[in-house]
C-alpha positions in Angstrom: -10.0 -18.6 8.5 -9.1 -16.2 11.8 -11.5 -16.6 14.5 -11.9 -13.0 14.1 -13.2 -13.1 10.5 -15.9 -16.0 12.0 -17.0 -13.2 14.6 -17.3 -10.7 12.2 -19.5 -12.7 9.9 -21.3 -14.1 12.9 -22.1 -10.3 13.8 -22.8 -9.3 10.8 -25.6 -12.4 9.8 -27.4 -12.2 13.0 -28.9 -9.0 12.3 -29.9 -10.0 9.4 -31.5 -13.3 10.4 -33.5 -11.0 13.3 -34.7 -9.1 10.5 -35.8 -12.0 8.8 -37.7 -13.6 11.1 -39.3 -9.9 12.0 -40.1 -9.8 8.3 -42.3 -13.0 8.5 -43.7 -12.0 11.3 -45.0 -8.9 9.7 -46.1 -10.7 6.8 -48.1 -12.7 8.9 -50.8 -9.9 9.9 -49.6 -7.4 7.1 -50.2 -8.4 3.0 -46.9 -6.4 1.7 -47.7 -7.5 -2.0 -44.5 -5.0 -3.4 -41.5 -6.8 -3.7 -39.5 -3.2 -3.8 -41.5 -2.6 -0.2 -40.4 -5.6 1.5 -36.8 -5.1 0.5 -36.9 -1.3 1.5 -38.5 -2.6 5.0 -35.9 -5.2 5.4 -32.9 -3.0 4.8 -34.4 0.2 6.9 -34.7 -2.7 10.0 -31.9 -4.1 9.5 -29.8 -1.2 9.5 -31.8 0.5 12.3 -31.5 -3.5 14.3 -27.5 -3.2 14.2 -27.0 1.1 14.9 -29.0 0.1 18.2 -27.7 -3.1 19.0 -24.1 -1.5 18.7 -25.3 1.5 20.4 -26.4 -0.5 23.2 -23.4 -2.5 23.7 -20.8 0.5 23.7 -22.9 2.9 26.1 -25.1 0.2 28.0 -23.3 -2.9 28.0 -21.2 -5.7 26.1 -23.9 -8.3 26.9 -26.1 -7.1 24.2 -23.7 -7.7 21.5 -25.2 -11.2 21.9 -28.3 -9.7 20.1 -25.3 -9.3 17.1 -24.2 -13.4 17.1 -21.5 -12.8 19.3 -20.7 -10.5 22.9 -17.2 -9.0 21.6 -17.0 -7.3 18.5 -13.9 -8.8 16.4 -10.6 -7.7 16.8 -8.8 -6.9 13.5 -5.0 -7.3 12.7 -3.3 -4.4 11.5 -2.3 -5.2 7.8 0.0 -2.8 5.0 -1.0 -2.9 1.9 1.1 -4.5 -0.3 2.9 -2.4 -3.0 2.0 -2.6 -6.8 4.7 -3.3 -9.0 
């Protein structure tokens, strides 16, 4: 496995754990009984924890991709595709 792919998974999985944890947080002092809520809630935060993270380390800084897992995004290879046939 590429170093790169680690980062990549490490950046991607660290929003998701914030949300997490925000998610119990919020069902410490909120009773969110709908299965279908709590999953809407987590993806909306999730998504909306990573377009400002990201945002924030292009036009701010590259110290808060930290808050992503990792302070550089990954750096992909260029591949071809292979032919068919």
């Amino acid at each position: 496995m590429s170093s790169s792919y680690l980062l990549s998974m490490m950046r991607t999985l660290a929003p998701i754990l914030a949300v997490w944890l925000i998610a119990q947080a919020v069902q410490l002092g909120v009773l969110l009984d709908s299965i279908l809520v709590v999953s809407l809630l987590t993806s909306v935060f999730a998504g909306a924890y990573y377009l400002v993270v990201h945002w924030a380390e292009l036009h701010i800084g590259g110290r808060f991709g930290r808050l992503l897992g990792f302070a550089a995004p990954p750096v992909y290879q260029e591949q071809w595709p292979t032919p068919l046939g």
